[in-house]
N, C-alpha and C positions, 0 to 999 in steps of 0.2 A: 504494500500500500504506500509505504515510504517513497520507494524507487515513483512513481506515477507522479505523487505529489510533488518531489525533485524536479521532475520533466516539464510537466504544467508551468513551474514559479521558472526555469527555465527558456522555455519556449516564451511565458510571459514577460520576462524582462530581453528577450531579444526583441520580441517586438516592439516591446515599449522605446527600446535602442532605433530601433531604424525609423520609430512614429516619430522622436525626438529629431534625428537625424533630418529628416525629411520636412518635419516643422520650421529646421535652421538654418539650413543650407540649399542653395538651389542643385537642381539638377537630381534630387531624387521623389519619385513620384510614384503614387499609388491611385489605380481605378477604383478602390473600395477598400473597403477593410476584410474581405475576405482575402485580397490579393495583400494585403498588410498583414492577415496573421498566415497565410502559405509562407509567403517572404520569412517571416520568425521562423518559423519551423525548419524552410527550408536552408535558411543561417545557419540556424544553430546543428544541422546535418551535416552540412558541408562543413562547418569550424570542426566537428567532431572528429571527424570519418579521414575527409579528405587533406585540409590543411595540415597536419601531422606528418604524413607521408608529401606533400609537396615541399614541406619545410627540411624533410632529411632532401628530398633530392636536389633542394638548392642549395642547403647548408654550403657550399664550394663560394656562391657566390653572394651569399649574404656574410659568410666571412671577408670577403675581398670588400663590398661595403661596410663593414664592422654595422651591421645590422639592419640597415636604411633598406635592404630589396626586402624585409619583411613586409613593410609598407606598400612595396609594391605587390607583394604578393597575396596580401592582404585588399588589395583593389581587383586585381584581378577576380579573387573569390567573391567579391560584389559586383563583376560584371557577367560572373556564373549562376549566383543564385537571379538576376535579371535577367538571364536569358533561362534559367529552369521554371519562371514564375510569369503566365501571364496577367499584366497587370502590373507588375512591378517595370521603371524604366531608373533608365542611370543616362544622364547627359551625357558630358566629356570623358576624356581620362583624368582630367587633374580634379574635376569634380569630383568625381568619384575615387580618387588619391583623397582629397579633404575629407570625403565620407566617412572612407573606411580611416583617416587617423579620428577624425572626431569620436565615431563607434568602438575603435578601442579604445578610447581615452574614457568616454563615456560609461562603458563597460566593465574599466578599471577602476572606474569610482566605485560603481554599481555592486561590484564583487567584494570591493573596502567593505561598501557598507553591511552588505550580509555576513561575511563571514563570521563562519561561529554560529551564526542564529541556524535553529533548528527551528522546523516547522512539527507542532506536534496538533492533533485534533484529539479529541476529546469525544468520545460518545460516551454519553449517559445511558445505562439501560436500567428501564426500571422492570 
Protein backbone atom coordinates (compact mmCIF):
# COMPACT_ATOMS: atom_id res chain seq x y z
CA UNK A 1 0.00 0.00 0.00
CA UNK A 2 3.13 2.05 1.00
CA UNK A 3 4.84 1.45 -2.55
CA UNK A 4 1.26 3.16 -4.45
CA UNK A 5 1.18 5.87 -2.09
CA UNK A 6 5.13 6.76 -2.83
CA UNK A 7 4.15 6.71 -6.74
CA UNK A 8 0.92 8.85 -6.55
CA UNK A 9 2.98 11.81 -4.12
CA UNK A 10 5.60 11.10 -6.85
CA UNK A 11 3.82 11.31 -10.06
CA UNK A 12 2.01 14.32 -8.11
CA UNK A 13 4.98 16.42 -7.56
CA UNK A 14 6.39 15.89 -11.03
CA UNK A 15 3.58 17.38 -12.26
CA UNK A 16 3.10 19.93 -10.18
CA UNK A 17 7.03 20.59 -11.53
CA UNK A 18 6.21 20.80 -15.06
CA UNK A 19 2.48 22.87 -14.03
CA UNK A 20 5.06 25.38 -12.32
CA UNK A 21 7.49 25.07 -15.09
CA UNK A 22 5.07 25.91 -17.65
CA UNK A 23 3.25 28.69 -15.50
CA UNK A 24 7.10 30.49 -15.68
CA UNK A 25 8.72 30.02 -18.52
CA UNK A 26 7.73 30.35 -22.05
CA UNK A 27 7.89 27.62 -24.54
CA UNK A 28 6.32 24.85 -22.46
CA UNK A 29 2.74 24.00 -23.05
CA UNK A 30 -0.12 21.88 -22.31
CA UNK A 31 -3.74 21.04 -24.39
CA UNK A 32 -5.25 20.07 -20.92
CA UNK A 33 -4.60 18.67 -17.89
CA UNK A 34 -4.89 15.36 -18.89
CA UNK A 35 -1.80 15.83 -21.34
CA UNK A 36 -0.36 17.75 -17.91
CA UNK A 37 -0.72 14.67 -15.72
CA UNK A 38 0.52 11.88 -18.82
CA UNK A 39 3.43 14.50 -19.07
CA UNK A 40 4.13 13.78 -14.86
CA UNK A 41 3.94 10.28 -15.37
CA UNK A 42 5.57 10.11 -18.29
CA UNK A 43 8.75 12.33 -16.53
CA UNK A 44 8.98 10.62 -13.85
CA UNK A 45 9.24 7.18 -16.23
CA UNK A 46 11.78 8.23 -18.37
CA UNK A 47 13.83 10.08 -15.12
CA UNK A 48 13.59 6.46 -13.67
CA UNK A 49 14.12 3.93 -16.36
CA UNK A 50 15.97 5.76 -18.82
CA UNK A 51 18.10 8.62 -17.65
CA UNK A 52 20.32 6.39 -15.55
CA UNK A 53 21.42 4.36 -18.30
CA UNK A 54 21.86 7.48 -20.75
CA UNK A 55 23.85 9.18 -17.86
CA UNK A 56 26.45 5.97 -17.72
CA UNK A 57 26.77 6.04 -21.56
CA UNK A 58 27.64 9.67 -21.48
CA UNK A 59 29.59 9.75 -18.33
CA UNK A 60 32.92 10.15 -21.02
CA UNK A 61 31.47 13.37 -21.99
CA UNK A 62 29.85 14.83 -19.16
CA UNK A 63 33.32 14.30 -17.53
CA UNK A 64 35.07 16.25 -20.27
CA UNK A 65 32.40 19.02 -19.28
CA UNK A 66 32.99 18.60 -15.41
CA UNK A 67 29.09 18.11 -15.42
CA UNK A 68 27.31 20.85 -17.61
CA UNK A 69 26.14 17.91 -20.65
CA UNK A 70 23.82 16.71 -17.77
CA UNK A 71 21.82 19.76 -18.55
CA UNK A 72 21.90 18.84 -21.70
CA UNK A 73 20.81 15.61 -21.31
CA UNK A 74 18.42 16.56 -19.19
CA UNK A 75 16.65 18.67 -22.06
CA UNK A 76 16.80 16.23 -24.27
CA UNK A 77 14.61 13.81 -21.83
CA UNK A 78 12.08 16.94 -22.04
CA UNK A 79 12.00 16.93 -25.69
CA UNK A 80 11.29 13.00 -25.36
CA UNK A 81 8.60 12.99 -22.89
CA UNK A 82 7.16 15.90 -25.76
CA UNK A 83 7.26 13.89 -28.40
CA UNK A 84 5.91 10.59 -26.11
CA UNK A 85 2.83 12.87 -24.83
CA UNK A 86 0.37 14.30 -27.18
CA UNK A 87 -0.49 17.59 -25.95
CA UNK A 88 2.53 18.27 -24.33
CA UNK A 89 4.94 20.92 -26.68
CA UNK A 90 8.45 22.37 -25.99
CA UNK A 91 9.49 25.43 -28.15
CA UNK A 92 13.22 25.95 -28.61
CA UNK A 93 16.34 24.09 -27.43
CA UNK A 94 17.45 26.64 -25.11
CA UNK A 95 13.80 26.85 -23.86
CA UNK A 96 13.68 23.81 -23.02
CA UNK A 97 17.63 23.80 -21.72
CA UNK A 98 15.93 26.63 -19.15
CA UNK A 99 13.00 24.14 -18.58
CA UNK A 100 14.75 21.22 -17.79
CA UNK A 101 17.47 23.54 -15.26
CA UNK A 102 14.51 25.36 -13.70
CA UNK A 103 12.68 21.43 -13.02
CA UNK A 104 15.61 20.35 -11.48
CA UNK A 105 16.32 23.04 -9.41
CA UNK A 106 12.61 23.13 -8.62
CA UNK A 107 12.66 19.47 -7.87
CA UNK A 108 15.75 19.87 -5.61
CA UNK A 109 13.86 22.19 -3.46
CA UNK A 110 10.83 19.89 -3.72
CA UNK A 111 12.85 16.71 -2.51
CA UNK A 112 14.64 19.23 0.48
CA UNK A 113 11.53 19.64 1.59
CA UNK A 114 10.13 16.10 1.90
CA UNK A 115 12.69 14.38 2.92
CA UNK A 116 12.33 12.21 5.84
CA UNK A 117 8.41 12.82 5.83
CA UNK A 118 6.74 9.73 5.72
CA UNK A 119 3.37 9.43 4.47
CA UNK A 120 1.25 7.36 6.87
CA UNK A 121 -2.85 6.83 6.76
CA UNK A 122 -4.60 5.84 9.37
CA UNK A 123 -7.86 3.68 9.13
CA UNK A 124 -10.02 3.57 11.83
CA UNK A 125 -12.06 0.25 12.06
CA UNK A 126 -14.61 0.12 14.20
Amino acid sequence: MQTIVRFLIFWGLNTLTLWVASQLLPGLGFSGPEALLLAGLAFGIVNTFLKPVLFILTLPITFVTLGLFVLVLNTGILFLVAWLVPGFTVGTFWQAFFAALFISFFSFLLNLLLRGQVVRINVNKQ
